[in-house]
C-alpha positions as semicolon CSV with decimal commas, in nm:
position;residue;x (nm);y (nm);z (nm)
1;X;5,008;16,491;23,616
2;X;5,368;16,687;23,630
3;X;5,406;16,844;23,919
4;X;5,650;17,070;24,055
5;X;5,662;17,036;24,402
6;X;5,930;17,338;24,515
7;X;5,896;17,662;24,303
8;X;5,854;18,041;24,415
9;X;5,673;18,204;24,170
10;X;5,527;18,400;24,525
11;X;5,899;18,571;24,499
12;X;6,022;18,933;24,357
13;X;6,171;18,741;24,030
14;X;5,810;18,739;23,894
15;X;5,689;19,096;23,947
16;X;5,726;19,160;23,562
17;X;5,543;18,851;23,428
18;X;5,392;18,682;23,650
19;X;5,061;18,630;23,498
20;X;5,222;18,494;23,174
21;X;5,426;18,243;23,387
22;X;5,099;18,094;23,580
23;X;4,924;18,122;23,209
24;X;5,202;17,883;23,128
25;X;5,159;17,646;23,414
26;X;4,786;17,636;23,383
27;X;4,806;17,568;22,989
28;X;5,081;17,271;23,029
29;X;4,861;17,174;23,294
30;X;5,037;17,060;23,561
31;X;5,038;17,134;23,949
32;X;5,288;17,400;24,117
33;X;5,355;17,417;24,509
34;X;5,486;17,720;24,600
35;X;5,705;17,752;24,925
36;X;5,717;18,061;25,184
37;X;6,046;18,167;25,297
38;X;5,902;18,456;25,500
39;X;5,611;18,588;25,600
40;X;5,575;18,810;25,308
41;X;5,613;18,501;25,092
42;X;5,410;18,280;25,242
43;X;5,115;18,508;25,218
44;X;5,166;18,541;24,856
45;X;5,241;18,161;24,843
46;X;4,896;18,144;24,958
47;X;4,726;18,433;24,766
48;X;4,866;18,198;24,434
49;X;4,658;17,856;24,539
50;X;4,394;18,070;24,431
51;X;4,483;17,918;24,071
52;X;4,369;17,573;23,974
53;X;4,608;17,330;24,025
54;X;4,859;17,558;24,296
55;X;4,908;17,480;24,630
56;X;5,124;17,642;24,928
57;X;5,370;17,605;25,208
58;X;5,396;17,845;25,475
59;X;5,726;17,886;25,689
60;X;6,070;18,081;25,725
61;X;6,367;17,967;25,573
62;X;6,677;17,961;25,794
63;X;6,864;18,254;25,639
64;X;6,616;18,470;25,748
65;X;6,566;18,359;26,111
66;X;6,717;18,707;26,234
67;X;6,521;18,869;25,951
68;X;6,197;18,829;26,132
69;X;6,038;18,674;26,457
70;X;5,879;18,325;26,373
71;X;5,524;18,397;26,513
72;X;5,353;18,079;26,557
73;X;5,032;18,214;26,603
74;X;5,050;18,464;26,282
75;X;5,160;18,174;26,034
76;X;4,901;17,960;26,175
77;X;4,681;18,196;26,051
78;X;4,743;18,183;25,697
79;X;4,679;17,784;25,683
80;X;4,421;17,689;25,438
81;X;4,269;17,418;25,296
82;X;4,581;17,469;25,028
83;X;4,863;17,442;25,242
84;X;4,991;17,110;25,226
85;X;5,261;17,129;25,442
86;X;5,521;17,372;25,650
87;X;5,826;17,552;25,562
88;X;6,050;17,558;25,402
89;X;6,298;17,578;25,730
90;X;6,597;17,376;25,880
91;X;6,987;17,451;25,847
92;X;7,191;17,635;25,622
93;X;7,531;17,621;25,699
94;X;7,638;17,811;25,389
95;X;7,451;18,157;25,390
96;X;7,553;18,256;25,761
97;X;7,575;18,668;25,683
98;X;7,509;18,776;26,055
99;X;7,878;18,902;26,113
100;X;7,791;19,013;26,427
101;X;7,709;18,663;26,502
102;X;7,940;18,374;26,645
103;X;7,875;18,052;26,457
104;X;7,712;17,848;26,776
105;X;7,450;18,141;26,805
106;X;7,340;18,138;26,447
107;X;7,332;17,749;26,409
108;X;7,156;17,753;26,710
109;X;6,877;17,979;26,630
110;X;6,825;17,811;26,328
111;X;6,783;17,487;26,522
112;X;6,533;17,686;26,782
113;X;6,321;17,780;26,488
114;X;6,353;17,459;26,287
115;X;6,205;17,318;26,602
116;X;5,898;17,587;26,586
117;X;5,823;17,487;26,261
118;X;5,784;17,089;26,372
119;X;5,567;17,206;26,595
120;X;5,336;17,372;26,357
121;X;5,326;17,074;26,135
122;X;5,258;16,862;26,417
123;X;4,947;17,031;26,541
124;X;4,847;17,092;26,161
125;X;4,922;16,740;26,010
126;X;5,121;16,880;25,824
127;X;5,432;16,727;25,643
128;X;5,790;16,935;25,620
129;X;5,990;17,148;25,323
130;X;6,341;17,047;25,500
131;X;6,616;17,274;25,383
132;X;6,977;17,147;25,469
133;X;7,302;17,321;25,302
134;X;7,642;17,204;25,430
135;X;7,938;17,537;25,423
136;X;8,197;17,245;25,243
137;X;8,408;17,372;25,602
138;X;8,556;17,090;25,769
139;X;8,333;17,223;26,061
140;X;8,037;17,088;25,851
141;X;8,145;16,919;25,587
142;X;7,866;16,623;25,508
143;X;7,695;16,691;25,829
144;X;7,384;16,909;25,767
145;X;7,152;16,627;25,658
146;X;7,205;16,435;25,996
147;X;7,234;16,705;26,194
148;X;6,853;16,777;26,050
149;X;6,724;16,413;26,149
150;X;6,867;16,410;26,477
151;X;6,626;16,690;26,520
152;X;6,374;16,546;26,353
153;X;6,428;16,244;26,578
154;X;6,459;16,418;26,900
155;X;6,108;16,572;26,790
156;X;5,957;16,263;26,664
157;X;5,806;16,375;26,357
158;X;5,953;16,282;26,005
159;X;5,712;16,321;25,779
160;X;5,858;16,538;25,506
161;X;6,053;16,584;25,182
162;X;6,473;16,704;25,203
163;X;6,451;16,964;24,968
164;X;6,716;17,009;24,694
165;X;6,886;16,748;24,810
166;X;7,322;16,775;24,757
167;X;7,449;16,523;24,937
168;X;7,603;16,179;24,919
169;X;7,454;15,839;24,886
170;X;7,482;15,734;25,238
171;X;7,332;16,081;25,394
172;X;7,032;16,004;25,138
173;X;6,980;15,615;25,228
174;X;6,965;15,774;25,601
175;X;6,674;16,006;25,473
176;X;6,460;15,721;25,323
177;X;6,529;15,538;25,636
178;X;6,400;15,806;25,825
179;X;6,076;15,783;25,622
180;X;6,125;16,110;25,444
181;X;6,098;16,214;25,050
182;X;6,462;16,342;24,859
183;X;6,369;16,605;24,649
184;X;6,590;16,656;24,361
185;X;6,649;16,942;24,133
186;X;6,793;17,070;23,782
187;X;7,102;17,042;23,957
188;X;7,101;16,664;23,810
189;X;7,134;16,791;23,438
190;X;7,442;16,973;23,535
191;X;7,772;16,824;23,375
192;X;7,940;16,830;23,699
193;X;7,688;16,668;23,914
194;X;7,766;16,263;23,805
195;X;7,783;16,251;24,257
196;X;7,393;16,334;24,252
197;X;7,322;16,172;23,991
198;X;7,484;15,813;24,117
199;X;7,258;15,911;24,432
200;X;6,971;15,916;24,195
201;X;7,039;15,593;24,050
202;X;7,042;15,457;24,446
203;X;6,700;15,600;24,533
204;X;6,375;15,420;24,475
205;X;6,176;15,591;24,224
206;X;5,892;15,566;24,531
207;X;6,047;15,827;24,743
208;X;6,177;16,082;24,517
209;X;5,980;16,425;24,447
210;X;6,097;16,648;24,138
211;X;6,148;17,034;24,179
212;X;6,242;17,351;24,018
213;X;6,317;17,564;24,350
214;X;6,236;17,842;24,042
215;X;6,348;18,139;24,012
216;X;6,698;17,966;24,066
217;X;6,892;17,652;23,955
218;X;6,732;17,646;23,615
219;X;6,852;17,312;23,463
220;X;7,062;17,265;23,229
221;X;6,941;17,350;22,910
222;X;6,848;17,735;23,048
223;X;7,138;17,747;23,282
224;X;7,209;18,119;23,298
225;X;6,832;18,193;23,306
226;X;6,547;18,222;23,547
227;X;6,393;17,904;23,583
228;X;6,014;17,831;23,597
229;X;5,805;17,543;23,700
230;X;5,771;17,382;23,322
231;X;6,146;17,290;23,362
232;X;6,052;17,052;23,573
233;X;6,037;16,837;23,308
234;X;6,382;16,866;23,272
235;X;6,431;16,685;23,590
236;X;6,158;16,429;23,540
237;X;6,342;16,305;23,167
238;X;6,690;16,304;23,364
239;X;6,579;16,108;23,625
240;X;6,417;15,880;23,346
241;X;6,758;15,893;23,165
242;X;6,927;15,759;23,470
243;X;6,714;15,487;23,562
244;X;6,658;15,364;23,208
245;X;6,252;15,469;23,195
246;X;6,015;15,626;23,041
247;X;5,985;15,965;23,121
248;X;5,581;15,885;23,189
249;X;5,661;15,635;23,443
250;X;5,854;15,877;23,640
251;X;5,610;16,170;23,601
252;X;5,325;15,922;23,693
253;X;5,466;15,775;24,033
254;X;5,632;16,164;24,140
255;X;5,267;16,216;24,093
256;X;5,156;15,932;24,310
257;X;5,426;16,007;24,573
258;X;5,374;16,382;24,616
259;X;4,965;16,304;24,646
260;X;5,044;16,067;24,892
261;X;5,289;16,302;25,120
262;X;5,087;16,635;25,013
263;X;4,727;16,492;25,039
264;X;4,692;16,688;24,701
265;X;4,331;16,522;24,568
């Protein structure tokens, strides 16, 4: 079964069409997980498992931390028996837009929250959407992804995937070390992405997870456009490009490894 195990279908990009997109999904078939960034979005991410083969996250992505108050209590309530895991959340060093804000203070709320949402998992059994963007500052340049599993260290929980994973070879070896998934994304089919790709070729095909992150980062053959779970596929033949497979094998074990981290039946 393709799956796509990072889209947001639950966001504003699909108020026109919506319908037609999930029509789309359903007809291919394949599976869709769609991630909450807010609260907003994670109600709607759960409003969509109402389809077949959908399932949902629930959390608050770091750019937002000063957007909204991360109520335990109120995202607990909007678990269901379709949530198969929490977030996304974690650190983004590149969006920090609170001017008003010194850099500690916003890094460190975003660690105080990313912290919350361990929590949650933990008393849900409930893996983790990790979301880890470095600036490309000298202040964090190639430091993101550790600084995330020294949390998730300190906290003593790793189960999880690193979503859209950027970084280099060592950084990901330290991810499937830590026990975690690498999530990778159209970003691969880029021309200027042969770093990601060579990380790719590292990985075992047993911990990787393939993902849209639709509406944005459509791959390369609809760069330029909004991107939509189907294009997973995309991912799934580069992946079988680089590691000289069929494109079945690697559709078949992402299958196997997201059922085995999701609990998806």
């Amino acid at each position: 079964m393709l799956i796509d195990t990072h889209a947001h279908l639950n966001f504003e990009a699909y108020n026109e069409d919506r319908g037609e997109v999930i029509e789309r999904c359903l007809d291919y078939p394949m599976t869709v997980i769609n991630i909450g960034a807010q609260y907003d979005t994670s109600k709607k991410a759960v409003e969509l498992s109402e389809n077949g083969n959908f399932y949902n996250t629930i959390g608050l992505h770091p750019i937002h931390v000063f957007d909204e108050e991360f109520n335990i209590q109120k995202y607990q309530k909007l678990i269901t028996n379709k949530t198969v895991a929490i977030g996304e959340t974690g650190l983004d060093y590149f969006h920090l837009k609170e001017k008003e804000k010194s850099l500690s203070e916003i890094i460190e709320k975003q660690k105080q929250i990313f912290i919350k949402h361990i929590e949650l998992a933990k008393d849900n059994d409930l893996p983790l959407i990790c979301h880890g963007r470095n600036s490309g500052n000298d202040f964090t340049l190639q430091t993101v992804y550790f600084d995330l599993l020294k949390i998730l260290e300190q906290n003593n929980y790793s189960r999880g995937v690193m979503h859209c994973f950027g970084g280099k070879i060592a950084e990901a070896q330290s991810v499937i070390d830590a026990g975690m998934y690498i999530g990778f994304t159209g970003i691969i089919t880029f021309p200027n992405a042969q770093g990601l790709r060579d990380v790719v070729a590292e990985m075992p095909l047993d911990r990787i997870l393939i993902e849209t992150d639709a509406p944005y980062l459509a791959p390369q053959k609809y760069r330029g456009e909004r991107n939509e779970p189907i294009y997973v596929i995309q991912v799934a033949e580069k992946i079988a490009e680089i590691k000289n497979m069929k494109v079945e094998e690697v559709i078949e074990q992402v299958w196997k490894n997201a059922k085995k981290l999701f609990k998806i039946k």
